[in-house]
C-alpha positions as CSV (number, residue, x, y, z in Angstrom):
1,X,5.2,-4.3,6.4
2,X,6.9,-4.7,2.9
3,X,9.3,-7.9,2.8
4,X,12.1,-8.6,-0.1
5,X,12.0,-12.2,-1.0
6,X,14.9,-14.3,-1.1
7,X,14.0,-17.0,-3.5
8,X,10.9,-17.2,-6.5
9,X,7.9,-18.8,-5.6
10,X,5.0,-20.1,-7.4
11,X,1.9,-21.6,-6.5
12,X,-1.7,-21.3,-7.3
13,X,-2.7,-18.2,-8.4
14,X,0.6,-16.3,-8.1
15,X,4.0,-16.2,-8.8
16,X,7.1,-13.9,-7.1
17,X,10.6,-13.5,-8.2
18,X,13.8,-13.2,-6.5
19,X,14.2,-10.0,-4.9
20,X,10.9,-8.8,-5.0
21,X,8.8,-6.3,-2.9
22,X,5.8,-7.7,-1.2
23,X,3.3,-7.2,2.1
24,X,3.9,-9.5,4.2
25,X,0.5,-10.6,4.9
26,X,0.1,-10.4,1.1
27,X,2.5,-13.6,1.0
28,X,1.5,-15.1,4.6
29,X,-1.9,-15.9,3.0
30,X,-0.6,-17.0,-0.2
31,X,2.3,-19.4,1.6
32,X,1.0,-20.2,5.0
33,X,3.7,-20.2,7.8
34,X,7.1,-19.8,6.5
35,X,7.1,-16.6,5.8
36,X,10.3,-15.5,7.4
37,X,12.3,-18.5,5.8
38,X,12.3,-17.0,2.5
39,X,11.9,-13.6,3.2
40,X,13.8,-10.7,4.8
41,X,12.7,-7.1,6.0
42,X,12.5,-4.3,3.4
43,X,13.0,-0.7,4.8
44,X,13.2,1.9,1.8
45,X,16.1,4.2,2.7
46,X,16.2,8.2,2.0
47,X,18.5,9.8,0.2
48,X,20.1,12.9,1.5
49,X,21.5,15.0,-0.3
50,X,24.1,17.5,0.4
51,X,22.9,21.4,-0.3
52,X,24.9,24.8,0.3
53,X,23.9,27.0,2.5
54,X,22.5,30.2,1.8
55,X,24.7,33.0,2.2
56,X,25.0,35.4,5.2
57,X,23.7,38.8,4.7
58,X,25.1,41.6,6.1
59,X,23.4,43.4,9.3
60,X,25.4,45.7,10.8
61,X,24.9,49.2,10.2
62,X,27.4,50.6,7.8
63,X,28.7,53.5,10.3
64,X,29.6,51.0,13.2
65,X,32.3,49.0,10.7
């Protein structure tokens, strides 16, 4: 699960800034417990778009209009 951190961190061998993506059990090796205290969920969102609709064609038979 990708986590957004909420403060930089820095410690042997690695460094993270503010507002970064990272696994989670990336950092929970690299920090130990804690994990949650300076992190918060990330969940990527989707963007929808808004499309038009293909036009209707025409089924009737021509002598029934």
């Amino acid at each position: 699960m990708k986590v957004k951190l909420t403060t930089s961190l820095a410690g042997d061998g690695f460094s993270y800034r503010f507002g970064e993506i990272v696994e989670r059990d990336e950092l929970l090796k690299k920090i130990g417990s804690g994990v949650d205290n300076v992190s918060v969920p990330f969940v990527e969102s989707k963007v929808e778009r808004a499309v038009k609709a293909p036009l209707a064609k025409e089924t009737r038979d021509k002598e029934a209009r």
